[in-house]
Residue frames as a rotation matrix with the C-alpha (Angstrom) as fourth column:
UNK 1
-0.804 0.593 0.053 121.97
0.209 0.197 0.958 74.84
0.557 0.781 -0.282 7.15
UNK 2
-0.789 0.610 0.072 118.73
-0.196 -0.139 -0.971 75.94
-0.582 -0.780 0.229 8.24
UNK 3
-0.527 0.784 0.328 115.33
0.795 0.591 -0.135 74.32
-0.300 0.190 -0.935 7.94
UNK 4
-0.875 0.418 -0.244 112.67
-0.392 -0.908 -0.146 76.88
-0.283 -0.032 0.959 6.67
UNK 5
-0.451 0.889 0.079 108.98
0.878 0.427 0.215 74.72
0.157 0.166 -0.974 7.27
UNK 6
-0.605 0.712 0.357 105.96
-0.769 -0.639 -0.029 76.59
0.207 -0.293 0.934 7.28
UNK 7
-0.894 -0.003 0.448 103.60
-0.407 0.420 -0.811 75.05
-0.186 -0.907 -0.377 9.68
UNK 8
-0.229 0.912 0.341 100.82
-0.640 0.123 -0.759 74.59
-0.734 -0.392 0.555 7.99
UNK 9
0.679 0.118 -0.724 101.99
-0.626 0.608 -0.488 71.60
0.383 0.785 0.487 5.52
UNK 10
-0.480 -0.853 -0.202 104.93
-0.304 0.378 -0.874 69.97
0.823 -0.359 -0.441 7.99
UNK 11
0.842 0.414 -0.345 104.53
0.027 0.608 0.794 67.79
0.538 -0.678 0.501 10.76
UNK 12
0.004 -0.828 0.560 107.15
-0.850 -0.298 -0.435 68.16
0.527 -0.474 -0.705 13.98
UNK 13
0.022 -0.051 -0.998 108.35
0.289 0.956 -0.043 65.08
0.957 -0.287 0.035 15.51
UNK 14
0.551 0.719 -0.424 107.17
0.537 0.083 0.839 64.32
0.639 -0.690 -0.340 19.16
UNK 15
0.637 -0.429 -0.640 110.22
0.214 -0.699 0.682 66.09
-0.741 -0.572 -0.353 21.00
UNK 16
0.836 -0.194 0.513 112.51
0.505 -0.092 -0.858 68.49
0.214 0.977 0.021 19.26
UNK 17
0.743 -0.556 -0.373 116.11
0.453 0.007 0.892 69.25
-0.493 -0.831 0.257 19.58
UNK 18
0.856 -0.318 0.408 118.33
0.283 -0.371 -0.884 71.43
0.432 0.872 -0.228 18.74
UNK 19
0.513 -0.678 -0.526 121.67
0.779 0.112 0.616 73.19
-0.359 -0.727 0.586 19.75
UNK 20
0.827 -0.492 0.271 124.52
-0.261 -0.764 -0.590 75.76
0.497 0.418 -0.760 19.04
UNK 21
0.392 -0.865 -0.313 128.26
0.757 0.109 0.645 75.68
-0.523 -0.490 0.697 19.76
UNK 22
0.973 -0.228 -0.033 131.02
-0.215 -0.951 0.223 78.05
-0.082 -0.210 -0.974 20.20
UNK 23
0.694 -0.719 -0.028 134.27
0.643 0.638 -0.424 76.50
0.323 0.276 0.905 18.94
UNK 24
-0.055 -0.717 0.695 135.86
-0.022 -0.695 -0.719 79.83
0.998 -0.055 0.022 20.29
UNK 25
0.885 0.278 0.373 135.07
-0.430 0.184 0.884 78.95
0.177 -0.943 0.283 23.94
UNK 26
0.805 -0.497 -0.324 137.55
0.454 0.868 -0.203 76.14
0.382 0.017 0.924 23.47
UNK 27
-0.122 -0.819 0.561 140.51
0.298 -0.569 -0.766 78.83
0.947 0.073 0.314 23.37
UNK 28
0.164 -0.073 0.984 139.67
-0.685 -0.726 0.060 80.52
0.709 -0.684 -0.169 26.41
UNK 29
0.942 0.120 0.312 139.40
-0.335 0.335 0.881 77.30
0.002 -0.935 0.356 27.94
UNK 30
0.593 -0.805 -0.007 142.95
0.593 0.442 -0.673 76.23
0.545 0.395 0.739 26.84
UNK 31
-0.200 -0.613 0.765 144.32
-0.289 -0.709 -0.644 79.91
0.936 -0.350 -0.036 28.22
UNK 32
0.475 0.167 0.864 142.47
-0.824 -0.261 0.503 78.44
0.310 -0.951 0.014 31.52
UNK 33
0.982 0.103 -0.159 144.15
-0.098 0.994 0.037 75.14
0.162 -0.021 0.987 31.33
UNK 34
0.346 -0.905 0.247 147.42
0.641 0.036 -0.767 76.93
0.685 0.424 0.592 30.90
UNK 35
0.257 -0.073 0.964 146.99
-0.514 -0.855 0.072 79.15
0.818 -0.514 -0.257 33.92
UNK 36
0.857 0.082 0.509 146.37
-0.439 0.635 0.636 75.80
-0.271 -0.768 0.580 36.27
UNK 37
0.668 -0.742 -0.048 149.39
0.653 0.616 -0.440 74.01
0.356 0.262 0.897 34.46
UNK 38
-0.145 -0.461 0.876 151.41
-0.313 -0.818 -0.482 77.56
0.939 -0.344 -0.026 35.28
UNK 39
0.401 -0.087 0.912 150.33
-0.886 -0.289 0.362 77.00
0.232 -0.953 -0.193 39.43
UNK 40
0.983 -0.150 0.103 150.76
0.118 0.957 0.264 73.40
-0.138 -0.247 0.959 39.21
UNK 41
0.391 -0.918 0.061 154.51
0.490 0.152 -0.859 74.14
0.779 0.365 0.509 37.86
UNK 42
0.083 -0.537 0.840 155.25
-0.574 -0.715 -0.400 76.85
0.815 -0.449 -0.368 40.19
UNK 43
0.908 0.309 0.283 154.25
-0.417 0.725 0.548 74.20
-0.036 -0.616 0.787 43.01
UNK 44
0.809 -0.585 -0.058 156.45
0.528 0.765 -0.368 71.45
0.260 0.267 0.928 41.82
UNK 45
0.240 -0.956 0.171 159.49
0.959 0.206 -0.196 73.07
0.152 0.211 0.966 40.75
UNK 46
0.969 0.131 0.210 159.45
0.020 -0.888 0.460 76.71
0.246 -0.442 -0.863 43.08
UNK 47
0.180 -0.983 -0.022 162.83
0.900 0.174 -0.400 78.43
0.398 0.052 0.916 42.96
UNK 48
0.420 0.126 0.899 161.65
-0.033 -0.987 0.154 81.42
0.907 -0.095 -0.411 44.53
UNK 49
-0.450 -0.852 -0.267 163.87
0.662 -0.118 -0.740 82.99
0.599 -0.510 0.618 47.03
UNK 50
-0.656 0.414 0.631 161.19
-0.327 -0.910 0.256 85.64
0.680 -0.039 0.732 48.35
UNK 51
-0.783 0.348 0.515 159.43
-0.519 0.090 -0.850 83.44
-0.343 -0.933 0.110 51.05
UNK 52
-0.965 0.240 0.109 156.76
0.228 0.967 -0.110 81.00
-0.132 -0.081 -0.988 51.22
UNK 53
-0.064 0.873 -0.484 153.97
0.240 -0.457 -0.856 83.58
-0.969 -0.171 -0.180 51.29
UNK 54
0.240 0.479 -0.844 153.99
-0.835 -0.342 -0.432 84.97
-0.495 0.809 0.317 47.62
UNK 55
-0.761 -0.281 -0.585 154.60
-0.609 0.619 0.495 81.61
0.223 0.733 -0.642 46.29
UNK 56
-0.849 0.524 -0.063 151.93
0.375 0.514 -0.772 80.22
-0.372 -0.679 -0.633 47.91
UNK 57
0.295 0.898 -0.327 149.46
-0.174 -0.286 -0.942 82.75
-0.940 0.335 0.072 46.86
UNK 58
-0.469 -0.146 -0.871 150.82
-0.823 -0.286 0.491 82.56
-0.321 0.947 0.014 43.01
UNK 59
-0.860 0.494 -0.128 150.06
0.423 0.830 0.363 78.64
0.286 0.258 -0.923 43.07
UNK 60
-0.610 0.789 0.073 146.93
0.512 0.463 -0.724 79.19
-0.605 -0.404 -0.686 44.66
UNK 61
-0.357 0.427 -0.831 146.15
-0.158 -0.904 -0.397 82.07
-0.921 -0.011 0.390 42.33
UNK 62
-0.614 -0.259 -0.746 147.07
-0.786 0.112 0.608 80.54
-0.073 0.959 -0.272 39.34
UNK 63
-0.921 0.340 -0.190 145.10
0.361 0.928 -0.090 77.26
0.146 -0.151 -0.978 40.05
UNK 64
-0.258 0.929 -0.267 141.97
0.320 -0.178 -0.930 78.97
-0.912 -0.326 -0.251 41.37
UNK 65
0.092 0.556 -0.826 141.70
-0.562 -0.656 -0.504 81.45
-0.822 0.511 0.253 38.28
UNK 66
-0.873 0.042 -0.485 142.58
-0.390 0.537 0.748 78.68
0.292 0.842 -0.452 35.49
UNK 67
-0.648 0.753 0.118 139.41
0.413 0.477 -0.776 76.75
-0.640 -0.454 -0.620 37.44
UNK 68
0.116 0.853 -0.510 137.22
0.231 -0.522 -0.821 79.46
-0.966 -0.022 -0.257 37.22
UNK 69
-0.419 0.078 -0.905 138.22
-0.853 -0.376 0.362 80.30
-0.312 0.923 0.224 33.19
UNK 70
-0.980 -0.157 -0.122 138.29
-0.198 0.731 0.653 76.52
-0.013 0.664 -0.748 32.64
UNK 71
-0.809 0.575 -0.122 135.10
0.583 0.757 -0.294 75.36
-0.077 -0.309 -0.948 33.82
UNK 72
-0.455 0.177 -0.873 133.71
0.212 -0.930 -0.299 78.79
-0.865 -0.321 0.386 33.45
UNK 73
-0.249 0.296 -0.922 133.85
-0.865 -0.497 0.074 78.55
-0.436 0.816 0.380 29.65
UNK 74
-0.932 0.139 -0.334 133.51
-0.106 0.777 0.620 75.00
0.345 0.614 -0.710 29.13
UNK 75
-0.483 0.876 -0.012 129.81
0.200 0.097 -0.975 75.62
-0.853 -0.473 -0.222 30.72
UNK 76
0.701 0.544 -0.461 128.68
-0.176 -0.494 -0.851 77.66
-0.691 0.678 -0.251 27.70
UNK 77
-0.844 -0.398 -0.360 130.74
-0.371 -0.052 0.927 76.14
-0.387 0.916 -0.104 24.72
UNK 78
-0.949 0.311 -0.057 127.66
0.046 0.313 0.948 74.72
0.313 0.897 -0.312 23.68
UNK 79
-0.621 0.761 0.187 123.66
-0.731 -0.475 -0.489 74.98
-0.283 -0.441 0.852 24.20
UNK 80
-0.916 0.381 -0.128 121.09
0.234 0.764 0.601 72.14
0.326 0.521 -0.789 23.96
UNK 81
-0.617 0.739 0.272 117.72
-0.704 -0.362 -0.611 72.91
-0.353 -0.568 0.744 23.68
UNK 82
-1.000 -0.017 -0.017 114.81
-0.020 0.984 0.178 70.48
0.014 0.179 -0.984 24.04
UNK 83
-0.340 0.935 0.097 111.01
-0.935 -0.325 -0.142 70.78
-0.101 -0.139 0.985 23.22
UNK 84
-0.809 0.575 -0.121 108.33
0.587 0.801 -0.118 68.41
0.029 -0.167 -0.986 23.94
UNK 85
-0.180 0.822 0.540 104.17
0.395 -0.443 0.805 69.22
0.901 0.358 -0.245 24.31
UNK 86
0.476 0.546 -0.690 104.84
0.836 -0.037 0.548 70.14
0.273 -0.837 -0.474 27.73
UNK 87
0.561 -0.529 -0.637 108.10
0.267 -0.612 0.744 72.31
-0.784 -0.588 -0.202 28.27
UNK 88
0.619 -0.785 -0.015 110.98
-0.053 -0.023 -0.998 73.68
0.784 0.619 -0.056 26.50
UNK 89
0.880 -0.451 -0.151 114.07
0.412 0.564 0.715 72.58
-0.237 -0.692 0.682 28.27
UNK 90
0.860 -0.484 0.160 117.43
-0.124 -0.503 -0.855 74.28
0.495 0.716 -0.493 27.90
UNK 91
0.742 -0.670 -0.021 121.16
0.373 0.387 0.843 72.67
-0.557 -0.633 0.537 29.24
UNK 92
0.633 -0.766 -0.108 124.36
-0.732 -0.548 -0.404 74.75
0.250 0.335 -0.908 28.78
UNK 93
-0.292 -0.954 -0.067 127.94
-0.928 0.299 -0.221 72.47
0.231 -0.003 -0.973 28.30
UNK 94
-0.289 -0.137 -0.948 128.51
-0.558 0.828 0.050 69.29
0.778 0.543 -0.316 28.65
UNK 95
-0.945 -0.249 0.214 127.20
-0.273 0.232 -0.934 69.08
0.183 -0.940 -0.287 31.69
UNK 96
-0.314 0.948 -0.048 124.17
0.793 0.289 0.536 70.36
0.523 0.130 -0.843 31.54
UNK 97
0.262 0.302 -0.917 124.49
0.955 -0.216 0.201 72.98
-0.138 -0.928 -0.345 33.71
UNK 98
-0.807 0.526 0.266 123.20
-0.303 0.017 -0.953 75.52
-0.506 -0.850 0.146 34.39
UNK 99
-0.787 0.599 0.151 119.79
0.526 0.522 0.671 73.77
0.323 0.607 -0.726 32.51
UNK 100
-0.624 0.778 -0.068 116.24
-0.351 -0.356 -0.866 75.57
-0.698 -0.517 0.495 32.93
UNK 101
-0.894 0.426 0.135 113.14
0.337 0.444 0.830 74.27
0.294 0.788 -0.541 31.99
UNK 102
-0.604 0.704 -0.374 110.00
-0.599 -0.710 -0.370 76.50
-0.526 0.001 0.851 31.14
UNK 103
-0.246 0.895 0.371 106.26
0.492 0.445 -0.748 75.10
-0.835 -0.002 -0.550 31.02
UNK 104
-0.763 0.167 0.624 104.98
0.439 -0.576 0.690 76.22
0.475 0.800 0.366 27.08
UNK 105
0.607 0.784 -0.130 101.72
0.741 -0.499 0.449 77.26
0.288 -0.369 -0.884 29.65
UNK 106
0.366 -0.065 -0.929 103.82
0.637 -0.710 0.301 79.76
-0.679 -0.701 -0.218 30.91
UNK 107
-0.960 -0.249 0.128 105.02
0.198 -0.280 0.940 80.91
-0.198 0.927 0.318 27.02
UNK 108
0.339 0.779 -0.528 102.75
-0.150 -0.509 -0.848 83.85
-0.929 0.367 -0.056 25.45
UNK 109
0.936 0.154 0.317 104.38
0.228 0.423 -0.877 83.23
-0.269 0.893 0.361 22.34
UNK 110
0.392 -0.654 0.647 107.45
0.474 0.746 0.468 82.89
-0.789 0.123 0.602 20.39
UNK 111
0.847 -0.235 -0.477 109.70
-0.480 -0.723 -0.496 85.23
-0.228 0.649 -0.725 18.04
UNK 112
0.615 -0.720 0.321 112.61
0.788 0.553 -0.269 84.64
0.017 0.418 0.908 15.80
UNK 113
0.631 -0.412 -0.657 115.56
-0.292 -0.911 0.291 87.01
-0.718 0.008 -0.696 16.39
UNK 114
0.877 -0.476 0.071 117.97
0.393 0.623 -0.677 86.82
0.278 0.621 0.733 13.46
UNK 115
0.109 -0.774 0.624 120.76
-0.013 -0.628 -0.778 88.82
0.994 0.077 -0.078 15.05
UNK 116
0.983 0.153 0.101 121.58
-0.111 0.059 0.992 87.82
0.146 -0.986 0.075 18.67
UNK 117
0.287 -0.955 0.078 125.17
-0.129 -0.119 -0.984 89.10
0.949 0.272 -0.158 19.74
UNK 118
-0.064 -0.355 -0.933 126.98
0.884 0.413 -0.218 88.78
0.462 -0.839 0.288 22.73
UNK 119
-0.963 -0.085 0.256 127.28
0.000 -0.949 -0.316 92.62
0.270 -0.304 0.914 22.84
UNK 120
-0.186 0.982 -0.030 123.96
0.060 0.042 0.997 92.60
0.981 0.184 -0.067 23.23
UNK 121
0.608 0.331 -0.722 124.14
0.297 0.748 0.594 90.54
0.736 -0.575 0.356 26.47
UNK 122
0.648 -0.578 0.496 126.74
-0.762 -0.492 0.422 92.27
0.000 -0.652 -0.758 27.89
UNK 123
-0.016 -0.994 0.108 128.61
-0.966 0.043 0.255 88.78
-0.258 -0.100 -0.961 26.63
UNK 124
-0.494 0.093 -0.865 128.99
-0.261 0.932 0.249 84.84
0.830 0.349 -0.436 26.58
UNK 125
-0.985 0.159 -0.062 126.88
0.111 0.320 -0.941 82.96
-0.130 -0.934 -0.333 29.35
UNK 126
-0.013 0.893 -0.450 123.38
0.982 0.096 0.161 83.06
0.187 -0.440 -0.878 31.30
UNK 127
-0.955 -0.272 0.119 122.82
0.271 -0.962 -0.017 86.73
0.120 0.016 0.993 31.07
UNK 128
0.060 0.972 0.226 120.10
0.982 -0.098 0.160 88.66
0.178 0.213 -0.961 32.21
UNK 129
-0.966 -0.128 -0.226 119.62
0.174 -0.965 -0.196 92.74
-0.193 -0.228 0.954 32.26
UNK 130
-0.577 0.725 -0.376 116.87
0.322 -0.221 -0.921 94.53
-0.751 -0.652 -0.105 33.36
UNK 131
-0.215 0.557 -0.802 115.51
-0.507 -0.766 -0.396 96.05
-0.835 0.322 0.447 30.71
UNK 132
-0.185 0.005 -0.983 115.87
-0.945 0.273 0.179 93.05
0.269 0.962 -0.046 27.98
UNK 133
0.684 0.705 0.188 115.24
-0.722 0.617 0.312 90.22
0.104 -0.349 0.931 30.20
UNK 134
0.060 -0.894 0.444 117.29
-0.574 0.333 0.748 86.70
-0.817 -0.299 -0.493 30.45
UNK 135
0.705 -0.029 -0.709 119.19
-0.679 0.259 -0.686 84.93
0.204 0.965 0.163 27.85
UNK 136
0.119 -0.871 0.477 121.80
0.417 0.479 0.772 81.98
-0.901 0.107 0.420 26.68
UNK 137
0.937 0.154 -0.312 123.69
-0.329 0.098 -0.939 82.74
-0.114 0.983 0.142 24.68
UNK 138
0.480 -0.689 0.543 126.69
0.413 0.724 0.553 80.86
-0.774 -0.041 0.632 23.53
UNK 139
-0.344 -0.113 0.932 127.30
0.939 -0.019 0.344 82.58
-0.021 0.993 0.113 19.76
UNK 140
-0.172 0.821 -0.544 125.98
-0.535 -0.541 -0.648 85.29
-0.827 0.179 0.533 18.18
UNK 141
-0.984 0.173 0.035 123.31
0.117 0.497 0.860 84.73
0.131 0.851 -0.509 15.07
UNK 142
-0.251 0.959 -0.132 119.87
-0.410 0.019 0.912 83.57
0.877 0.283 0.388 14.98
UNK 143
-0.959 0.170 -0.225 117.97
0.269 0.797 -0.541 82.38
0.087 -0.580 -0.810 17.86
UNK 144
0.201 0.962 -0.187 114.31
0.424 0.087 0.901 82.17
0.883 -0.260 -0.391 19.81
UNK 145
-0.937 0.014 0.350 113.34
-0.306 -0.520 -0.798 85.21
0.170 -0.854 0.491 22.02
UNK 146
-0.515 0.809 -0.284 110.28
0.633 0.582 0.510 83.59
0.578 0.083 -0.812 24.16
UNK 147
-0.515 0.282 0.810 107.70
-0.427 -0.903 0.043 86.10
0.743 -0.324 0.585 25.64
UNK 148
-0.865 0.259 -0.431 106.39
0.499 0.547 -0.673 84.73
0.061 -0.796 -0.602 29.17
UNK 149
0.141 0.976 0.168 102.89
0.648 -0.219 0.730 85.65
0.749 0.006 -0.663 30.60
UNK 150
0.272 -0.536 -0.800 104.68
0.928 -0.075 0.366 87.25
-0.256 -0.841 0.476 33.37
UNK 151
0.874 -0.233 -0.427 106.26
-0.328 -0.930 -0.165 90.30
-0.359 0.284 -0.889 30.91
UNK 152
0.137 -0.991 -0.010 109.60
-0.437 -0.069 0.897 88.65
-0.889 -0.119 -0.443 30.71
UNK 153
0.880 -0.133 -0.456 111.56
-0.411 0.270 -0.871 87.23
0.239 0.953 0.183 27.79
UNK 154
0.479 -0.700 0.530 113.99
0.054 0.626 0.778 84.43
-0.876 -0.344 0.338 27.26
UNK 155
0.520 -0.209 -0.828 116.53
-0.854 -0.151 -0.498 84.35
-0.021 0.966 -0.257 24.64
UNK 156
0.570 -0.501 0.652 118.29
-0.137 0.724 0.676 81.78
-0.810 -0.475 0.344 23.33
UNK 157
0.173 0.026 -0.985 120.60
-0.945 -0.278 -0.173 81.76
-0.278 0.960 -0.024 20.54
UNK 158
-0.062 -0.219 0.974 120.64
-0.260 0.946 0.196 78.69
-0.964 -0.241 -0.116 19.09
UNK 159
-0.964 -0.194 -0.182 120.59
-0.171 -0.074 0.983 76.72
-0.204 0.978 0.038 15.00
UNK 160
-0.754 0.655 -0.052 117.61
0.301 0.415 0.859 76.33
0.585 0.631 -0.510 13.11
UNK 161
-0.852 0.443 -0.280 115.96
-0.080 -0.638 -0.765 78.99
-0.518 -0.630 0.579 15.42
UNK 162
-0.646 0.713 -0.274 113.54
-0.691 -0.393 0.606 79.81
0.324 0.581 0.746 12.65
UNK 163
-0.220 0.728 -0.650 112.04
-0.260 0.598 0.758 76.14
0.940 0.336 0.058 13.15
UNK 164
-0.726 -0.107 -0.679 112.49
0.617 0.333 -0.713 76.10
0.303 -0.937 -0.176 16.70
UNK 165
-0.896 0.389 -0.212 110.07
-0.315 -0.896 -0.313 79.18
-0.311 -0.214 0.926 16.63
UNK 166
-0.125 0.868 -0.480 107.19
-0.651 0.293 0.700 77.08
0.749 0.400 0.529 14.36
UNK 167
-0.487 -0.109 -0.866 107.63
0.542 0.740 -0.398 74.32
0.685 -0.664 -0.301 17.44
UNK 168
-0.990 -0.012 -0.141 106.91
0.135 -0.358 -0.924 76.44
-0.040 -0.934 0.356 19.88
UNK 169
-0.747 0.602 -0.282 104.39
-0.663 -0.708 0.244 78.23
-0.053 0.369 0.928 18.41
UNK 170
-0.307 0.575 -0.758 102.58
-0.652 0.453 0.608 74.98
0.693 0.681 0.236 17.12
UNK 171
-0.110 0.083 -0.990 102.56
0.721 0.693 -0.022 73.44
0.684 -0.716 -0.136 20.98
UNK 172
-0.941 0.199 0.273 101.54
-0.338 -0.570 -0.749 76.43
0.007 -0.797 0.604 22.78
UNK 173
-0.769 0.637 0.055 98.45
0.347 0.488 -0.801 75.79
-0.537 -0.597 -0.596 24.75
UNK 174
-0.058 0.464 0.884 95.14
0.687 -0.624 0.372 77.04
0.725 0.629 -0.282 22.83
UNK 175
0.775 0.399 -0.490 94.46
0.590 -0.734 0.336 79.82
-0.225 -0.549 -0.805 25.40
UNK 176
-0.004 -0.662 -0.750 98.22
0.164 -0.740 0.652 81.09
-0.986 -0.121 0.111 25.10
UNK 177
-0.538 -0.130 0.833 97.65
0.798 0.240 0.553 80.66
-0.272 0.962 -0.025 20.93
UNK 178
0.360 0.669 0.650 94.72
0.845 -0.529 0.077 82.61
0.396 0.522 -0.756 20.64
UNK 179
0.855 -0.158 -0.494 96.66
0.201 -0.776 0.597 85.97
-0.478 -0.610 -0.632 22.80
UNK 180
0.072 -0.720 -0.690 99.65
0.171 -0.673 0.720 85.89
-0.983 -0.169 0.075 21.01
């Protein structure tokens, strides 16, 4: 469901939050959960007849690269973003991590994208490329691409983008209001 206020009859409550999940993340982290269960077995219950070296690296291979899928994608199954009159705040997975948080002084102004793909991004994750700047994205869909005073641009895809875009917009500073 998405929210469609227009700012100049609505009132935004003092901090605003939103989010997005990826319910396909989950899978990839399952295939990494099943890679570490795979070294952890070979460990245990090793019937290999070929020496101590390639069994050694398989556990260690299998264990390292389930890690890195598991924890890899549970970083970016989901996005929380968080506005207040000072910053916007933004924490990937249940962690929180990696999280960045951007002063609205340092926001020229705010855009709704309705179409934010991974292709785009070159994928799932913290992504940045030269020529389009840095993004989260977690999904594809709708999110908020923020223009900086700097030149750059943040994306984020995230729900209820549309109203996350009248937030911004309605808590930029008046200098950065009256430029963008």
């Amino acid at each position: 469901m998405r929210d469609h206020l227009h700012p100049e009859n609505s009132s935004h409550p003092e901090v605003w939050t939103g989010r997005a999940t990826n319910r396909m993340q989950w899978l990839l982290a399952l295939a990494g959960a099943a890679c570490m269960a795979l070294g952890i077995e070979l460990a245990v219950d090793s019937a290999w007849t070929s020496g101590v070296a390639p069994l050694v690296m398989s556990v260690v291979g299998c264990i390292a690269a389930g890690l890195l899928v598991l924890f890899g994608t549970l970083a970016f199954v989901h996005v929380a973003v968080r506005v207040d009159h000072e910053s916007l705040e933004v924490r990937c997975g249940h962690i929180g991590l990696p999280r960045r948080r951007i002063p609205l002084a340092h926001v020229a102004g705010a855009e709704f994208a309705p179409h934010v793909t991974p292709r785009h991004w070159g994928g799932w994750g913290y992504r940045w490329r030269p020529e389009k700047g840095t993004a989260v994205v977690v999904r594809r869909g709708e999110g908020v691409v923020l223009r900086m005073w700097d030149g750059h641009t943040f994306t984020i895809t995230i729900d209820n983008a549309e109203t996350a875009v009248h937030v911004i917009r309605d808590r930029l500073h008046p200098s950065a209001r009256g430029k963008a």
